[in-house]
N, C-alpha and C positions, 0 to 999 in steps of 0.2 A: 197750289199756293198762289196766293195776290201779292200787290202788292206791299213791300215792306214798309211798317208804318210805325211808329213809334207811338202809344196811345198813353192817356199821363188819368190814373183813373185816382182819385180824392178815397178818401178812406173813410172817415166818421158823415156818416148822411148819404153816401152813395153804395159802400160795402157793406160797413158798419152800423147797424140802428141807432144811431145816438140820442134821435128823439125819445126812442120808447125805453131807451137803458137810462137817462136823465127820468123823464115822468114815472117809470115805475118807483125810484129811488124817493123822486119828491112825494110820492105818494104814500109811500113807505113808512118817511122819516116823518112827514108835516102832515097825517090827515084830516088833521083841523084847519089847515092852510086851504087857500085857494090855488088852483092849480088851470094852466090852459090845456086844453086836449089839446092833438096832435092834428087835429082835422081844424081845428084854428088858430093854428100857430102860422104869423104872418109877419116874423122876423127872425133873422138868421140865427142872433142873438138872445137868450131865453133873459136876458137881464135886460133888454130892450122891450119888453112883452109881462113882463112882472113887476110888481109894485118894488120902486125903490128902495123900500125896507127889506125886502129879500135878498139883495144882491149877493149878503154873504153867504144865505144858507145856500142857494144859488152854487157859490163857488166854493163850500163846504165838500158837494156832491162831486162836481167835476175834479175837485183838485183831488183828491181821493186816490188814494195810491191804487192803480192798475182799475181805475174806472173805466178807462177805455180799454184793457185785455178783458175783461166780462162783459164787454157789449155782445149782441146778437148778431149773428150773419145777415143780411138784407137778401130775401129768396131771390135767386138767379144769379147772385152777383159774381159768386165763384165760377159755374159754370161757365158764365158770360167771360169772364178773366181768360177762362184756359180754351175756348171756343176762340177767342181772338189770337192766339197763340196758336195755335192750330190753324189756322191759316198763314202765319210766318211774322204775325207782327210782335213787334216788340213793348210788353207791356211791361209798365213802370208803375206801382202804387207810390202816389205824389202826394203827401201828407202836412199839413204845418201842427208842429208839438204846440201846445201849451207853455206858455214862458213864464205864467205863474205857477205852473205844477208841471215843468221840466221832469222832475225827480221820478215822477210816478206817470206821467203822459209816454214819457220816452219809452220804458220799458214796457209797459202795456200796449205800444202799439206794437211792438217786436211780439208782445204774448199773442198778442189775440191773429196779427197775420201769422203765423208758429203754428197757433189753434187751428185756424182755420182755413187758412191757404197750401199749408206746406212748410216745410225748412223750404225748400226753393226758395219761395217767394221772399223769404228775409233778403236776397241778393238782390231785391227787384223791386226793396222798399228804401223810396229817397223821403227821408222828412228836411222840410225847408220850412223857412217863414217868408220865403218867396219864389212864389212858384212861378214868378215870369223869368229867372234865370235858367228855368231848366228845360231845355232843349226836345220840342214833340212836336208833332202834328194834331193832337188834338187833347185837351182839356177835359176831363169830366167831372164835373165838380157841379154839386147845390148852392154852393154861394156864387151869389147872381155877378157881386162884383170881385174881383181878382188886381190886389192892386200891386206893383213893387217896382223895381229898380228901372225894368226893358219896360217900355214905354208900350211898343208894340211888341208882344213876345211870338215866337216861333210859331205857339199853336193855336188852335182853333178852339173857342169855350164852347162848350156843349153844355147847357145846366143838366143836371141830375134834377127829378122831377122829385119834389118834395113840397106839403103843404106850406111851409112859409116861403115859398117863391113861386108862387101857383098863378101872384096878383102880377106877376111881372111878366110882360111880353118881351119873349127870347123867341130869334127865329128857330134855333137849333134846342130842343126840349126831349128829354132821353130817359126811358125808363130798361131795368133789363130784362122786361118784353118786348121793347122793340129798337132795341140795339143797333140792328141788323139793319134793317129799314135807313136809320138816320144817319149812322156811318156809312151808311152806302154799300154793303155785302150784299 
């Protein structure tokens, strides 16, 4: 075993597919609409990237009770969870809920880690709306910027490698093929 290290890994865009669980939906519900693929998606934000007159059906989709427990597994990313365990560290799924679809974000992210991690891992899921209060050595998270209360917080961001932060230069850039490599195992 290594080093004990506390690792704080994001959930929707690093575990979870959320791009492909939104665009299959939009695609679904609007095909008469215009829609951005996933290979040019180049904001965090899908209401940032769509015509302003979508914004609601937009948030029709995500507020959608238990949208996030039918998302899809991201391939590796479980592995990669219990692989870092397995060496002795302490992994924590570091989440921020939905504040306008509390009701159904909450319990769907309990469904889909339940689904797809384990009961374990429900003890090992913190949802925040601010993840610089929570206590790690390293960050893994798609959104480029991380903002809240600690100025400078405890841990180290590593982006999670995903088309809408592709245009942004981060030293530390992480997919889970090469995990290993950038945390340094």
């Amino acid at each position: 075993m290594g080093e004990q290290r506390r690792i704080l890994v994001d959930m929707d865009g690093v575990l979870a597919d959320f791009e492909k669980g939104f665009l299959d939906e939009w695609k679904r519900e609007h095909p008469d609409l215009p829609y951005v693929p996933i290979r040019d998606r180049r904001t965090f934000y899908h209401m940032d990237q769509y015509p302003a007159e979508h914004k609601d059906l937009i948030y029709e989709i995500v507020d959608r009770p238990y949208f996030y427990g039918n998302l899809e597994p991201i391939r590796g990313g479980r592995e990669a969870l219990e692989e870092m365990r397995g060496l002795g560290w302490d992994v924590r799924i570091c989440t921020s809920p939905s504040i306008s679809n509390y009701e159904g974000c909450v319990p769907g992210k309990f469904m889909w880690v339940h689904k797809y991690l384990g009961k374990d891992w429900l003890h090992r899921l913190v949802l925040t709306k601010d993840k610089t209060i929570v206590d790690g050595d390293v960050l893994i998270d798609d959104k480029s910027r991380i903002d809240g209360i600690v100025a400078r917080p405890s841990w180290e961001h590593v982006l999670y490698d995903q088309p809408h932060n592709r245009w942004l230069k981060m030293t530390k850039r992480l997919t889970w093929e090469n995990w290993k490599e950038v945390l340094g195992v």
